[in-house]
Backbone as CSV, one residue per row, in Angstrom:
resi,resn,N_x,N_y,N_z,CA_x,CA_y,CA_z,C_x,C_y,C_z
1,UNK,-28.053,-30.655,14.048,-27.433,-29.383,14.355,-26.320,-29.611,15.367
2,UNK,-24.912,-28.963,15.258,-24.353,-28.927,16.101,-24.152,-27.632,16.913
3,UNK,-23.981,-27.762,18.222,-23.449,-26.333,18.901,-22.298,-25.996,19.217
4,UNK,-21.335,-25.090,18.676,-20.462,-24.777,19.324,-19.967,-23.459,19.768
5,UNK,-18.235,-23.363,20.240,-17.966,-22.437,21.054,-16.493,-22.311,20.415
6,UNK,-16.658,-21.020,19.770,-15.150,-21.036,19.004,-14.236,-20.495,20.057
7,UNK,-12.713,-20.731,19.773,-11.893,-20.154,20.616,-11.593,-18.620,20.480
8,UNK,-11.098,-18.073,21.639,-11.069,-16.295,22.021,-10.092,-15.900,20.382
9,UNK,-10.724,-15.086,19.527,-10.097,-14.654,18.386,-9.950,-15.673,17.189
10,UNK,-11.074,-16.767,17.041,-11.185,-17.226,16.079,-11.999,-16.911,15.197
11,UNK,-12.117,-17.137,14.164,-13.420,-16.673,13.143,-13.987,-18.352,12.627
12,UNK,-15.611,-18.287,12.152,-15.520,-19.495,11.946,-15.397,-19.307,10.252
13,UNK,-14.760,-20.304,9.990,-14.343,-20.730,8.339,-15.604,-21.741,7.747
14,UNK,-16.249,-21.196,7.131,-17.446,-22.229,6.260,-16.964,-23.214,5.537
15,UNK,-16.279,-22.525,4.886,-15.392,-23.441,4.012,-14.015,-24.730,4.438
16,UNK,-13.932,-24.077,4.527,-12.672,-24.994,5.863,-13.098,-25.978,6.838
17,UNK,-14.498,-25.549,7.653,-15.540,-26.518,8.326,-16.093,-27.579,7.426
18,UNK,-16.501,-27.074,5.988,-17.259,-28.172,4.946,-16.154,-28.756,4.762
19,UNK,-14.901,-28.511,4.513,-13.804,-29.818,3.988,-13.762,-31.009,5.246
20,UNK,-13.371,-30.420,6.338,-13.610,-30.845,7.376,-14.140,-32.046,7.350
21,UNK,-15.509,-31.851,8.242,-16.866,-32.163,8.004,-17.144,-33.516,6.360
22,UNK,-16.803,-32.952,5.971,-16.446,-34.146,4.613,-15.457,-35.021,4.722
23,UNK,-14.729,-34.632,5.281,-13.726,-35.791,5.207,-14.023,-36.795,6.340
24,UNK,-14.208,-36.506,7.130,-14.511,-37.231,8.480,-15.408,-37.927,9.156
25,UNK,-16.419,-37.403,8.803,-18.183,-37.885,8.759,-18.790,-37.975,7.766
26,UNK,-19.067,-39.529,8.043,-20.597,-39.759,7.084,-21.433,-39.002,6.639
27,UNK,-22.104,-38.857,5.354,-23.263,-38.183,5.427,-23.964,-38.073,6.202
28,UNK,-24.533,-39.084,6.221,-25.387,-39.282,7.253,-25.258,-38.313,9.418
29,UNK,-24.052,-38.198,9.199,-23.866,-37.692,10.967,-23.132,-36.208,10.214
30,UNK,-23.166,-35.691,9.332,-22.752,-34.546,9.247,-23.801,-33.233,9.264
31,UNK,-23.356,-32.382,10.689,-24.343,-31.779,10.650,-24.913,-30.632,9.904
32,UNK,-25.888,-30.320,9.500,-26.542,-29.867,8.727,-26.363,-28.207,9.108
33,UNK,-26.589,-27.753,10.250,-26.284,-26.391,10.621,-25.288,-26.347,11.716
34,UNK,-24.885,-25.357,11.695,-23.957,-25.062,13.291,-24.429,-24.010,13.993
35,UNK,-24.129,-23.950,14.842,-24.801,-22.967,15.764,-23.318,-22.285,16.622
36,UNK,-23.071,-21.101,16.621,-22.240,-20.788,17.580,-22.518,-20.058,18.681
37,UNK,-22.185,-20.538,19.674,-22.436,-19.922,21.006,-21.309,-18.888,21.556
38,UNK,-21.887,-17.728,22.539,-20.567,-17.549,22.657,-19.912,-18.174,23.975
39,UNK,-20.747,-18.905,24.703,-21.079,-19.467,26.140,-21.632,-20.783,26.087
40,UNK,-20.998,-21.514,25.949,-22.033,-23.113,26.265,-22.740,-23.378,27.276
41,UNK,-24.126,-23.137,27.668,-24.706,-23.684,29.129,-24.762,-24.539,29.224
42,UNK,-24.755,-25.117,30.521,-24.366,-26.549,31.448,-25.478,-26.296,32.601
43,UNK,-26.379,-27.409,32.854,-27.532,-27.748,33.535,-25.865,-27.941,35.170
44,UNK,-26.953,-28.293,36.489,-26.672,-27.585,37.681,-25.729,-29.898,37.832
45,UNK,-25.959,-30.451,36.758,-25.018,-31.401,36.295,-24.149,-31.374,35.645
46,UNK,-23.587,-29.967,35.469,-22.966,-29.838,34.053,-22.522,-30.754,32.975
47,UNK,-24.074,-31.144,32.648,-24.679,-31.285,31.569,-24.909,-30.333,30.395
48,UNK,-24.760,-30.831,28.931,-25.050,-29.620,28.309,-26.660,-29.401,28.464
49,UNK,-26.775,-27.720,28.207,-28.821,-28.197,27.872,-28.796,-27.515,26.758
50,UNK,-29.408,-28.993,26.243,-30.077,-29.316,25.128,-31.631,-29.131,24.776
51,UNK,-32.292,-29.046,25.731,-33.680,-28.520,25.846,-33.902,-27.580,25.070
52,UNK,-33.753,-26.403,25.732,-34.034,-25.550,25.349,-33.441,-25.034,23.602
53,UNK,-31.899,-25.313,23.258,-31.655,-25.504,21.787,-32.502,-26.391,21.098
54,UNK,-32.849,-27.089,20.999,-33.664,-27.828,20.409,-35.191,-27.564,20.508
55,UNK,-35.666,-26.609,21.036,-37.166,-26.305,20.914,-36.776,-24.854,20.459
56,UNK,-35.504,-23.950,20.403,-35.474,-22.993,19.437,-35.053,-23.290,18.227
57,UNK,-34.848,-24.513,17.486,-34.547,-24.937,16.481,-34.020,-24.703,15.412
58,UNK,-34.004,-24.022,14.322,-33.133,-23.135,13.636,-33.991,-21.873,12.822
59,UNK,-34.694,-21.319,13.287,-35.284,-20.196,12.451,-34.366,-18.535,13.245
60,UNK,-33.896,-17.895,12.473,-32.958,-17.093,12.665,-33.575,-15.613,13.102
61,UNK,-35.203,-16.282,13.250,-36.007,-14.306,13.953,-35.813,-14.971,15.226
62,UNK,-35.933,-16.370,15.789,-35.608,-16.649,16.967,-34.445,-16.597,17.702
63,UNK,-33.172,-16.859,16.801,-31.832,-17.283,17.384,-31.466,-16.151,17.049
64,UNK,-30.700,-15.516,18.432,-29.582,-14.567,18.097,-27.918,-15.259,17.896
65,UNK,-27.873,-16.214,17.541,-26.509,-16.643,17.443,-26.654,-16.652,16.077
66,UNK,-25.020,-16.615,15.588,-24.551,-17.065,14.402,-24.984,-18.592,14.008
67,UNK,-25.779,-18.471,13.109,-26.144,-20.002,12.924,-25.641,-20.252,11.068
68,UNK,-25.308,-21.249,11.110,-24.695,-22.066,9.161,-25.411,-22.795,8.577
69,UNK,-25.980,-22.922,7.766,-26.402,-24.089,6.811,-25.592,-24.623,6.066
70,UNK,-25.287,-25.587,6.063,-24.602,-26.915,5.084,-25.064,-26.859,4.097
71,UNK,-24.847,-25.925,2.837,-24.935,-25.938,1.385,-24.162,-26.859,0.392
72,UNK,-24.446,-28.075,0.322,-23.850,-29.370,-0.619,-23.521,-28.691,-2.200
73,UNK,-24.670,-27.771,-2.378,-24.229,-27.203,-3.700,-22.722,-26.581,-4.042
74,UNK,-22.704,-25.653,-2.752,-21.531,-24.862,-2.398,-19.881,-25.250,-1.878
75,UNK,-20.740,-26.103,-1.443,-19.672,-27.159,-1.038,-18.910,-26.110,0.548
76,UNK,-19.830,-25.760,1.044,-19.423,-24.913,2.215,-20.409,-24.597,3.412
77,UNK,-20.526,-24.307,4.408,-21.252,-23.706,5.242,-21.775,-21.951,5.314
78,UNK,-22.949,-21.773,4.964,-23.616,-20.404,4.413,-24.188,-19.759,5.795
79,UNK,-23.920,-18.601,5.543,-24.739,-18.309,6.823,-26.137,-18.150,7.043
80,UNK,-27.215,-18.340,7.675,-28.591,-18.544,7.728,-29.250,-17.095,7.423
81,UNK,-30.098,-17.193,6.703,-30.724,-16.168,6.942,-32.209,-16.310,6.569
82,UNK,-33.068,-15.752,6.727,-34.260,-15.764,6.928,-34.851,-15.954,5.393
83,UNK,-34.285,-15.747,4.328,-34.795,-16.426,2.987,-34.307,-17.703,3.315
84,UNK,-33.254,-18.372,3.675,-33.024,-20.043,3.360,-33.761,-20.679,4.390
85,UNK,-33.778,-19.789,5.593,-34.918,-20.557,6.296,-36.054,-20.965,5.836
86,UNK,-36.747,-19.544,4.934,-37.888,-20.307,4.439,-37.977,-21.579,3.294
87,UNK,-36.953,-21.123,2.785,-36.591,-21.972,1.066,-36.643,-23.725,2.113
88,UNK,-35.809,-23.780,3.255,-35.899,-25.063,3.768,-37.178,-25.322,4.521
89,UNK,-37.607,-24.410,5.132,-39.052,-25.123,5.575,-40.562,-25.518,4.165
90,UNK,-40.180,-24.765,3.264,-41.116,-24.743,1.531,-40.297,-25.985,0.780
91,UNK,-39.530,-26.577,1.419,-38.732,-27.958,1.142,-38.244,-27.413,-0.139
92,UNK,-37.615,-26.219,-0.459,-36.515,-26.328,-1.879,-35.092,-26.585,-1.378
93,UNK,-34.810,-26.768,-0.370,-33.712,-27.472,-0.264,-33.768,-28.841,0.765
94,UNK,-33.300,-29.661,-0.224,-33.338,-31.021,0.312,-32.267,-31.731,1.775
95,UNK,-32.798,-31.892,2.680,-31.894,-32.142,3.825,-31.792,-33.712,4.136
């Protein structure tokens, strides 16, 4: 999963991110969801924290952010929603 922080009056592009994202990275390091923040927190190291994103993980009754799934079928980034969450945790989509 990656996190990010779009700029003031951007929209994010799914599609435009999957070309992206394809061209540039390996399978292997391309991330699977995105997460947008509208605020990046930074530990009192400003450090990112990662803690806490990562033990809310990607189920979308938890996250109030805009979160994407990487649809290979689609060839684009989909937005999450609580059927693909389940379809990926019932393993019908392969990650």
């Amino acid at each position: 999963m990656a996190c990010i922080q779009l700029k003031e009056n951007c929209e994010f592009n799914g599609e435009g991110t999957y070309r992206h994202v394809n061209t540039h990275l390996s399978n292997y390091t391309r991330p699977r969801f995105i997460r947008i923040k509208s605020a990046i927190e930074l530990t009192a190291t400003f450090k990112y924290r990662k803690v806490q994103l990562m033990e809310e993980g990607f189920n979308p009754a938890v996250i109030k952010d805009r979160l994407y799934f990487l649809d290979d079928k689609a060839n684009l980034y989909v937005q999450m929603t609580q059927d693909v969450y389940n379809s990926v945790k019932n393993h019908h989509f392969k990650l």
